[in-house]
N, C-alpha and C positions, 0 to 999 in steps of 0.2 A: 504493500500500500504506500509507504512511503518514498520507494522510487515509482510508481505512480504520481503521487504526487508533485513530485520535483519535477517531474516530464510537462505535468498538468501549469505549475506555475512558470515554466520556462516557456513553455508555450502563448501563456498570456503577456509575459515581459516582451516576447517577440512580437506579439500580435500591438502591441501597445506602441511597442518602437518604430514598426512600420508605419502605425495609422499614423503618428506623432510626427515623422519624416515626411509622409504623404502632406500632412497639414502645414506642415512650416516650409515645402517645396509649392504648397498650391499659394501660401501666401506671399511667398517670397513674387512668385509671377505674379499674381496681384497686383504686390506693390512697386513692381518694375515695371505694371505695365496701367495705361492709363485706356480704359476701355468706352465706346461711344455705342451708342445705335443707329442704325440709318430705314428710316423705315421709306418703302418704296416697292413700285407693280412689279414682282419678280417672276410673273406669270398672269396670263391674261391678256389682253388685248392693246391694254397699256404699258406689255412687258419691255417692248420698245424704250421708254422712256428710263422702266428702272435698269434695263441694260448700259442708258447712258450715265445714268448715276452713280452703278457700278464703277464705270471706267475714270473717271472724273473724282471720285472720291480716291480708288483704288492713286489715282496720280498724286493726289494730294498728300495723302498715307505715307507712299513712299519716297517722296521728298523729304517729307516732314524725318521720317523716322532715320532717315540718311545723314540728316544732317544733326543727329543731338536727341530727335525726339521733342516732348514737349517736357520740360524741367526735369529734363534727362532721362523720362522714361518714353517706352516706346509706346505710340499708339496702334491701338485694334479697335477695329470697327465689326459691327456685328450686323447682318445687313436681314429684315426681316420684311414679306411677303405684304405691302398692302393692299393685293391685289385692286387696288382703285376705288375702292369701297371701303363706305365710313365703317363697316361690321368689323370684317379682318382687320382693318386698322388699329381699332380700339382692341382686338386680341393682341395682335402684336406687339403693342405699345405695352398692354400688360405683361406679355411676358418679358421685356426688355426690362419692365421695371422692378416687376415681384419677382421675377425669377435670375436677371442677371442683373440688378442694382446698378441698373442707368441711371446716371441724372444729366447725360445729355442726349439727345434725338434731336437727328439729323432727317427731316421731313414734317408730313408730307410731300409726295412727289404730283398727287394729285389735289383738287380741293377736299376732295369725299374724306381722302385719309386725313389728311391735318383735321377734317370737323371732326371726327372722327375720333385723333387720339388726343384731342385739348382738354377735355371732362378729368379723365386719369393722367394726364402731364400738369393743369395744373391744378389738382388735390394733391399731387406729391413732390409741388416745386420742382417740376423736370423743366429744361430748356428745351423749346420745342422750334428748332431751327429748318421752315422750309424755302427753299429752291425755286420751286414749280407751282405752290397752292396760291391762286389769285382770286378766291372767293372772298365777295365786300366784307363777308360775314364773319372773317377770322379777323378782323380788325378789334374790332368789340371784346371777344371771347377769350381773353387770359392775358395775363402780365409777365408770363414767360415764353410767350411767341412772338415769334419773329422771324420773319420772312426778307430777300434778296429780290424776292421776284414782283413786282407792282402789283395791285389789287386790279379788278375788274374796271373799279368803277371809274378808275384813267382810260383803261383800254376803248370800252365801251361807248366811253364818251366821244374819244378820237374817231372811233372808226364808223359811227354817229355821223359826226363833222364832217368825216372823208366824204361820204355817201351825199351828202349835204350841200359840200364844197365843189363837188363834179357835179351837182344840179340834178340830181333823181330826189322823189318828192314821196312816191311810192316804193314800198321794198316787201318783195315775201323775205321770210325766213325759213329754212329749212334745219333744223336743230339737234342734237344729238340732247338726248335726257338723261343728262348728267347734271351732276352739281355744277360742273365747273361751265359746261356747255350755257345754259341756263339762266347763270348768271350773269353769262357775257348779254345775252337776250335780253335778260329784265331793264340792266342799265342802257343798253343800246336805243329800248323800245321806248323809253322815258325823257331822254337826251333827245331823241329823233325826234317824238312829238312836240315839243317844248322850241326846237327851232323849225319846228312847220312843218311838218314832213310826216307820212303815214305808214303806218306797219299794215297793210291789206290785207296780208296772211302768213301766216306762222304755222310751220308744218313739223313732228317731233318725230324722232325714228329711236328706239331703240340700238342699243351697242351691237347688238351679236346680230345684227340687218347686214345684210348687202345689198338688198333688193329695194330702190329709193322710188321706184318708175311712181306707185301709185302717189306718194305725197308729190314728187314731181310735177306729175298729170294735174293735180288740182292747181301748181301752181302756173302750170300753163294756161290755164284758160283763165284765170286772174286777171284781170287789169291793173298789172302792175309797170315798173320800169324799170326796177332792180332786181338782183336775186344774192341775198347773203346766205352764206353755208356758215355755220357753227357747229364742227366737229369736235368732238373728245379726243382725238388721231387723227393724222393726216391722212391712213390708211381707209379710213371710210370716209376723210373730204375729197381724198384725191377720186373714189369711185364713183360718188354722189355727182361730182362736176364733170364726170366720165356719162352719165347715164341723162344730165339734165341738156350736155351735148347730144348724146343719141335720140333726146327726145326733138332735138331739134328747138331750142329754149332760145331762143337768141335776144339774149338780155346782157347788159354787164355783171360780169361777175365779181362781188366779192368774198373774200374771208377773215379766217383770224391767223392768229399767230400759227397754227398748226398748220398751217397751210405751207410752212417755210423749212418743213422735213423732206426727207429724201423720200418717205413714202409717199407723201401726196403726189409728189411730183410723177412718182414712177406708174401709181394709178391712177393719174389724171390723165398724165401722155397728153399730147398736142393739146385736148380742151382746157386743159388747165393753162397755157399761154393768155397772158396778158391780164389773168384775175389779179387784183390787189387787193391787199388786207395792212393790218396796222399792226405792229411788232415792237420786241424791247428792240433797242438800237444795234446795231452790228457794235459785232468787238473788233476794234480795229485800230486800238491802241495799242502801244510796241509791247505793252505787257501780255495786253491780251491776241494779239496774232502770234508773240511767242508762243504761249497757250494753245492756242489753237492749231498753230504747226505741230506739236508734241504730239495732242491728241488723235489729228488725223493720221499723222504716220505711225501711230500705234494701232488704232482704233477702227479709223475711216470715217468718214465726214460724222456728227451726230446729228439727234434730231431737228434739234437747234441750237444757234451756236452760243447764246445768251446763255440759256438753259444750262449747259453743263460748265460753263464758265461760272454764273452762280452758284454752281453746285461746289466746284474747288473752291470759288471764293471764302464761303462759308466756312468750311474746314478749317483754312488760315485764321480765319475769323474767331472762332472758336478756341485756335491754340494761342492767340493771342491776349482774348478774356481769361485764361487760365494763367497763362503766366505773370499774369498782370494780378490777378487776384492770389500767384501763389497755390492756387488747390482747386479743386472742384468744388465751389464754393457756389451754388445757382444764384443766390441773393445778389452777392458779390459779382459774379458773370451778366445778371441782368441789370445790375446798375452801370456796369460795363457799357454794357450793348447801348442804353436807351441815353448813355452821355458822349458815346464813339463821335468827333466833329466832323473825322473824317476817314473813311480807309479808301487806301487807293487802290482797288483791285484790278483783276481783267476785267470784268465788265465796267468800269469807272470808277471814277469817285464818287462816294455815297455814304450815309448814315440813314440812321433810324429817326422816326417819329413817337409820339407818346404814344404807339398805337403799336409802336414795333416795326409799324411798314418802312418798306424803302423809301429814301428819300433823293430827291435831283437826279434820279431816271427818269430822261424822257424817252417817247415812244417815237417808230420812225414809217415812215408811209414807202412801201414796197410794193413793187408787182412783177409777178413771174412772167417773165423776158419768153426762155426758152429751158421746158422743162427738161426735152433730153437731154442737155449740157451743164444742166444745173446753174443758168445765169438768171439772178435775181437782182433786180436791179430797186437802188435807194432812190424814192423820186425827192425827198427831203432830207 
């Protein structure tokens, strides 16, 4: 019994010393490493998008961590699934937060996600830094969000103006039923009216549609004089202005910013020549064409070029509020953020408002030239 027992107690010393070394190796990585969330569409229809997030972040990451790190430790990024919808979002966002003890997030990539994970980022003082979400509504909704990319309700307005400004008085709308789609609609539709100008019909499709001919058909026989497209993806603006060609629509065409990926382009083919839409500015600063030369010859062109330019932006942005604060500190990081005068990024110089949003981005009036070639040209 009692060399039973000595076997019995060596066995637990051993079992003790491993769990104990497991522990103080898991914490040692812990504390060498400084870990983020990136929530974004990693499947799905707007996988497109978190594909550019991916790359974009990933370049950011590995600069960062090349050169020192963030106060010497290395950062990791944990990238989790929002599939485009405020549902998944708000899971993910939980488990970024209860289960791997994020207190920074890097997203929405959509608007659906950011509504989405703001309720639980902030009840638990998370930084909830998006990119890509330009819903009016995230304005309002928490003191630890904060966005790079402009709200709706600038876009809206402009491309409102645009429509306005070229002297069409009438416009259908053909719209994707999305948060983000929808919202560019509501502010469009309120702007337009206010400077004289009529929305005659508003036609809504579904994500997972291809098929656009019947909302189309109604808006052919419309008396109208415009035709805006408001897609969720380029992949279904680029089809819709493909099929309201086939219908033989011969109207001006506009869009939105989605319209300025390499999918619309490739699904629009010749119909999509000479639509114009209203966009963040081209980066075309030496910082930001460095950027964007990088990305290309790693990558291939992205969806847009703003887009993933704000998306590295951010990151720098991020390691900068930390080191400045010293720690992961959110109180500390968002007092940061909302006093930043200025940071000079790839996509320009800019700061934040009491509201978090971007500040001194303006938007810039585009129209596709020639979509096989990929020439877009700035008319302002």
């Amino acid at each position: 019994m009692k060399k039973k027992n000595i076997f019995l107690i060596a066995g637990i010393v051993i079992l003790i010393v491993v769990l104990l070394f497991i522990f103080i190796s898991n914490k040692t990585v812990k504390e060498e490493t400084i870990i983020m969330g990136v929530l974004t569409p990693l499947s799905g229809d707007c996988s497109v998008y978190g594909e550019n997030v991916v790359n974009a972040k990933t370049l950011a990451l590995e600069e960062i961590n090349q050169t020192g790190g963030i106060l010497g430790k290395q950062l990791k990024l944990i990238f989790e699934d929002g599939k485009c919808n405020s549902l998944d979002a708000l899971s993910s966002a939980r488990k970024l937060i209860e289960i791997n003890n994020i207190k920074i997030i890097f997203g929405g990539t959509a608007s659906s996600e950011t509504l989405g994970a703001i309720p639980i980022t902030e009840e638990n003082k998370v930084i909830l830094f998006s990119s890509g979400a330009s819903s009016p509504e995230i304005s309002s909704l928490g003191d630890y969000v904060f966005r790079n990319y402009p709200s709706e309700d600038v876009l809206g307005v402009a491309t409102s103006e645009l429509l306005y400004n070229d002297g069409y008085r009438k416009v259908a709308i053909l719209v994707e039923n999305t948060d983000y789609a929808l919202s560019i609609l509501n502010v469009f539709k309120d702007s337009f009216e206010k400077l004289g100008g009529s929305v005659v019909i508003i036609e809504k499709y579904n994500s997972d549609s291809l098929d656009f001919k019947t909302q189309l058909t109604k808006i052919k026989n419309s008396n109208v004089d415009s035709l805006l497209f408001l897609p969720q993806t380029g992949s279904s603006g680029g089809f819709a202005v493909k099929q309201a060609h086939e219908l033989n629509i011969k109207l001006p065409y506009y869009g939105n910013a989605q319209m300025n990926g390499s999918e619309a382009l490739v699904n629009g083919g010749l119909a999509i020549n000479n639509l114009k839409f209203v966009d963040a500015p081209i980066v075309d600063t030496e910082k930001g064409m460095e950027f964007l030369n990088k990305y290309n010859e790693r990558f291939g062109r992205p969806a847009m070029d703003y887009f993933v330019g704000a998306e590295y932006d951010a990151v720098y942005i991020i390691k900068d509020a930390i080191e400045y604060c010293k720690d992961i500190d959110t109180d500390c990081i968002k007092d940061y953020l909302y006093n930043l005068e200025e940071y000079n990024g790839v996509i320009g110089k800019y700061s934040f408002d009491e509201n978090g949003d971007v500040k001194n981005i303006k938007f810039a009036i585009k129209q596709i030239i020639d979509a096989e070639n990929d020439v877009i040209e700035i008319i302002n």
